[in-house]
C-alpha positions in Angstrom: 0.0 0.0 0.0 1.0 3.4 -0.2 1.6 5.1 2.9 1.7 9.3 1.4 -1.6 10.0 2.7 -3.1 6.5 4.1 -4.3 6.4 7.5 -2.2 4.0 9.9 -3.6 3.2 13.7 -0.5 2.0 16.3 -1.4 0.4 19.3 0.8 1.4 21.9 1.7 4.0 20.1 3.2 5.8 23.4 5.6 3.0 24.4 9.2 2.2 23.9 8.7 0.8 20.1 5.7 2.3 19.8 7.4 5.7 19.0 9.7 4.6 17.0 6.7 3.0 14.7 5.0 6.7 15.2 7.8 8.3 13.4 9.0 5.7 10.6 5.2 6.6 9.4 5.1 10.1 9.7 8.6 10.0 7.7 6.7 8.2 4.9 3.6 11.0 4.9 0.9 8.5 6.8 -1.6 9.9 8.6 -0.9 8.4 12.1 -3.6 7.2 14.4 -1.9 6.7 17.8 -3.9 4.5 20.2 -3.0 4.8 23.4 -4.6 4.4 27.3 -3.2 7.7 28.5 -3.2 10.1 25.7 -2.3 13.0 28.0 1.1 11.3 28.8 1.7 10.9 25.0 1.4 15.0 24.2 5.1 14.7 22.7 3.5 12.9 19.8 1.7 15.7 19.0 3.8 17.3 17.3 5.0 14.8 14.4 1.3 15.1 13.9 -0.1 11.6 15.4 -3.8 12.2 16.1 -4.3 10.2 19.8 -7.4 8.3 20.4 -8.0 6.7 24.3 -8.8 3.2 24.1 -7.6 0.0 25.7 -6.6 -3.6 24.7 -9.4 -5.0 27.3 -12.0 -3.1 26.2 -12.7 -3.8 22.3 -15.5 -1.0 21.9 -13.2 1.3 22.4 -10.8 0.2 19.9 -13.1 -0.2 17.2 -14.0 3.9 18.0 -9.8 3.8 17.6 -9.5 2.3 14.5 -12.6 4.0 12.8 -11.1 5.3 9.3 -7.7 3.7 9.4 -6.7 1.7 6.5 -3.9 -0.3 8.2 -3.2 -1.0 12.2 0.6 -2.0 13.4 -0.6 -4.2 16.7 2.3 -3.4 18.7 1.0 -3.1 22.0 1.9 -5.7 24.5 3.3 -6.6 28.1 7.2 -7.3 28.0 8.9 -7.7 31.9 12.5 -9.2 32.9 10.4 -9.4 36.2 8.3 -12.8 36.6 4.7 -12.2 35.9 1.5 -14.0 36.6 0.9 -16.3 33.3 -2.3 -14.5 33.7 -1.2 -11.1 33.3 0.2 -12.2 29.7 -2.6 -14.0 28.6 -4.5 -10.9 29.2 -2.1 -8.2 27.4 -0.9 -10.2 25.1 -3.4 -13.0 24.3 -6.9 -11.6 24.6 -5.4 -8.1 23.6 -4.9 -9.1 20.5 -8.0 -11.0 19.9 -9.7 -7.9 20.8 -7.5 -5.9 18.6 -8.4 -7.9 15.2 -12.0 -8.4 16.3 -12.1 -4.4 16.0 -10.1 -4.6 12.8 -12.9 -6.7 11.2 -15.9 -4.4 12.6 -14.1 -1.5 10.9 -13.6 -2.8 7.4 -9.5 -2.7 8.4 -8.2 -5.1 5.2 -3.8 -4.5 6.2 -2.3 -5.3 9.4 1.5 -5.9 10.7 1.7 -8.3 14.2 4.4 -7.1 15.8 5.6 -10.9 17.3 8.5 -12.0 18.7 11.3 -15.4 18.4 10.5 -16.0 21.8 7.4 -17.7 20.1 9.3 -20.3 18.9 9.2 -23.4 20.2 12.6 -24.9 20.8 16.2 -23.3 19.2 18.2 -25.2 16.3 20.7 -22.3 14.6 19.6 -20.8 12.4 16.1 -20.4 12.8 14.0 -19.6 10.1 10.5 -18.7 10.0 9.6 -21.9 9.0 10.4 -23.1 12.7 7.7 -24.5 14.5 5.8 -21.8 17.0 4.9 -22.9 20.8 1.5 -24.9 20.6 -1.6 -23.9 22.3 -2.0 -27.2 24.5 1.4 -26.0 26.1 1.1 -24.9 29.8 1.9 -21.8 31.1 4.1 -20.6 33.5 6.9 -17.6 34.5 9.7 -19.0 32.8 7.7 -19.3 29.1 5.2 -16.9 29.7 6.1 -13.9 27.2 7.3 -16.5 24.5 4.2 -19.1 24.8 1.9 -16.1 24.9 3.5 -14.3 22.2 3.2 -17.5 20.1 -0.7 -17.8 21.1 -0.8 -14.1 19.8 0.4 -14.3 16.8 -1.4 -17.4 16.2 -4.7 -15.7 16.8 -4.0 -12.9 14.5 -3.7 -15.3 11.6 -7.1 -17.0 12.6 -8.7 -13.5 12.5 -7.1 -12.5 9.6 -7.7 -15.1 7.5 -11.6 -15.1 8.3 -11.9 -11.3 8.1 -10.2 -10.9 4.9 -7.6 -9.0 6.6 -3.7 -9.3 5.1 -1.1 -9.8 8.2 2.2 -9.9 8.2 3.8 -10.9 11.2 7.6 -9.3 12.1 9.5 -11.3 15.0 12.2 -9.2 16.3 15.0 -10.7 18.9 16.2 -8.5 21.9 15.4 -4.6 20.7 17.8 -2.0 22.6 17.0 1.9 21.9 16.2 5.0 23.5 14.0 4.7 26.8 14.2 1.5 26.7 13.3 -0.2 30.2 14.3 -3.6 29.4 17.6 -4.4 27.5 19.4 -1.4 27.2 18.3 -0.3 30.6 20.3 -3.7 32.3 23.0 -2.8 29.8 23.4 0.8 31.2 23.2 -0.3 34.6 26.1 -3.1 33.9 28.4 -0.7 32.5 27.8 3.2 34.3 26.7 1.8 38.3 30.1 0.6 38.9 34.1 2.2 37.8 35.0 -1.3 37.6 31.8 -4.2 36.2 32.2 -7.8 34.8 30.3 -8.0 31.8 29.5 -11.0 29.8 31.5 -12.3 26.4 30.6 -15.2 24.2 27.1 -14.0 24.3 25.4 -13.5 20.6 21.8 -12.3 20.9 21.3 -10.7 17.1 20.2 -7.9 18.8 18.2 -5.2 16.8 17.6 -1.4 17.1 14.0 -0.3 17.7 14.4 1.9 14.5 15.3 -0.9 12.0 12.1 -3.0 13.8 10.3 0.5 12.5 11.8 0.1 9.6 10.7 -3.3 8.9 7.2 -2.6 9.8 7.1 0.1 7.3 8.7 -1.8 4.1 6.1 -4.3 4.9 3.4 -1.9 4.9 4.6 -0.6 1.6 5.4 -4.2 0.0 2.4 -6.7 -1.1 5.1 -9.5 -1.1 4.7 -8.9 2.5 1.5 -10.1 3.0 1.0 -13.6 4.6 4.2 -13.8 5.5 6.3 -14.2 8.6 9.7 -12.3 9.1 12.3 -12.7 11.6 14.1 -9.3 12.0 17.4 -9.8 13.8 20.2 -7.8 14.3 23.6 -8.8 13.3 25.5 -12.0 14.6 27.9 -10.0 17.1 28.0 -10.5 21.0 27.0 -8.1 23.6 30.4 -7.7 24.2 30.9 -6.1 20.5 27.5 -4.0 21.8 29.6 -2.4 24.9 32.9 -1.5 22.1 30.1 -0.3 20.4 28.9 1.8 23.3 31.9 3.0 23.7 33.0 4.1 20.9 29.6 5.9 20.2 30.0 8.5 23.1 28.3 6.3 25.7 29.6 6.4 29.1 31.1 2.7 30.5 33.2 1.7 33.1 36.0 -1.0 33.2 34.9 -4.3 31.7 36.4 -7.7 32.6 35.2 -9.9 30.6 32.7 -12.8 32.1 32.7 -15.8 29.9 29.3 -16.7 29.2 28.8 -19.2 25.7 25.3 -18.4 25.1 24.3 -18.2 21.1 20.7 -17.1 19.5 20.9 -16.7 15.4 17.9 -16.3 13.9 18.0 -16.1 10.2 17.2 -12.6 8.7 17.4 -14.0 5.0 13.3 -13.9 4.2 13.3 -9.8 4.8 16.6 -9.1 3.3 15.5 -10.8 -0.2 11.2 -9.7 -0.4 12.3 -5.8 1.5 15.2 -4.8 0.9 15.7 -4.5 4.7 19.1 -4.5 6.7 19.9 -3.2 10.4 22.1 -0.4 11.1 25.5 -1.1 12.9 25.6 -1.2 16.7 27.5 2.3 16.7 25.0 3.9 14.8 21.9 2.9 16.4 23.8 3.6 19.8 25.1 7.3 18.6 21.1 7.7 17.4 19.5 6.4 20.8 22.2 8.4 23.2 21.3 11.6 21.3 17.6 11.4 21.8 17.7 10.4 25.3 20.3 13.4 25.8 17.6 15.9 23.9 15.2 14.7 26.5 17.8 16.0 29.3 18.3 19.5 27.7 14.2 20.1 27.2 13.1 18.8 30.7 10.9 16.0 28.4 10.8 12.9 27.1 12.3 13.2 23.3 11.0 11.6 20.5 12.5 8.6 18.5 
């Protein structure tokens, strides 16, 4: 679809992602619906032009009322905690959310959607994994230790259901790890690892494919804009490099760091980013670059007293 002048609803439009999806779309000329609980703590968004519209994932009247107009909707909202959480809680968010989300979809004559997913849906790890790889299945039980990935794997499960019987064409994007500006999550424990200490052991031998929210943006936009796209899965990792090439990276990028000693840690995740490289075109940005782009912005936010956008 063309995206100069379309209409585009984002759940969780005010969230760590969320604002990076905000501005990918406005870049392209999109008309951006953000839809959000809290629209007064999402002012900032106001001025790339993103019209806000209250509604939550638990109440699907109000995101029908969201999504009224819109010609495509990025589901992007969604519960993500390094803290355990209830199965429950994720089930709710994550699950149900998103049954409510496409349900909407359907009542509003939505026909293009992008799931944002994850690879912690997938069921077991043999490197490299492609897209092919078999998803959790619904008849497995629940519990801390699986709870984002088995429920992120019952999401995106459901969306293809409700696609598929309201005529609507998905495409599903399963990002690994995503580190960028206010993130509370990966870069956060990064920044505490390196700046809370002079001296910090930090971990080598550790390859995550970790991506920067602005290349997930990025991706969600080329599908948007690419009918190969549609009914089709992507993974979208980051390069092959370990966390500790993420910390040189840090480094070298202006970021303030402490003494690493090196903690040797074999832990390997490669996911194969072949699928969206060959139908769009896609690639992510170095470590240094999407680390120079994230410090600035969070810096911007210290000079004007707010939070900055992506």
């Amino acid at each position: 679809m063309k995206l100069c002048g379309a209409t585009v609803a984002v759940t969780g439009a005010s969230g760590f992602l969320g604002r990076y999806l905000v501005r990918a779309l406005a870049l392209r000329g999109a008309r951006v619906v953000g839809v959000v609980r809290a629209p007064e703590r999402a002012s900032d968004l106001l001025a790339l032009g993103v019209e806000l519209r209250r509604a939550d994932l638990a109440a699907p009247e109000s995101l029908a009322l969201a999504f009224a107009g819109a010609d495509a909707v990025i589901s992007n909202a969604a519960l993500l905690s390094l803290r355990p959480r209830a199965w429950r809680e994720f089930v709710r968010t994550n699950v149900d959310g998103t049954v409510h989300v496409f349900e909407a979809m359907a009542a509003k004559g939505v026909r293009r959607a992008v799931q944002i997913s994850s690879v912690s849906a997938y069921r077991d790890y043999r490197p490299p994994v492609e897209e092919d790889h078999p998803l959790y299945e619904a008849a497995t039980r629940g519990h801390r230790f699986n709870a984002y990935g088995l429920s992120k794997a019952l999401s995106e499960r459901a969306a293809w259901q409700l696609a598929q019987r309201a005529g609507i064409a998905l495409t599903a994007l399963r990002p690994p790890g995503i580190y960028g500006a206010f993130d509370r999550n990966f870069t956060r424990v990064h920044k505490l690892l390196l700046t809370r200490t002079p001296v910090t052991f930090y971990p080598v031998f550790m390859r995550l494919c970790l991506v920067y929210a602005g290349d997930v943006a990025d991706a969600a936009v080329r599908a948007l804009e690419n009918p190969i796209a549609e009914g089709k899965a992507y993974n979208v990792p980051g390069d092959d490099l370990s966390t500790w090439a993420f910390a040189r990276a840090w480094r070298r990028a202006g970021g303030r760091a402490g003494l690493c000693i090196p903690l040797p840690l074999p832990y390997r995740r490669i996911y194969s980013g072949e699928r969206i490289r060959k139908d769009l075109g896609w690639r992510p940005r170095p470590y240094e670059a999407g680390i120079r782009e994230l410090l600035e912005m969070e810096s911007a936010a210290e000079y004007t007293g707010r939070r900055a956008l992506p």
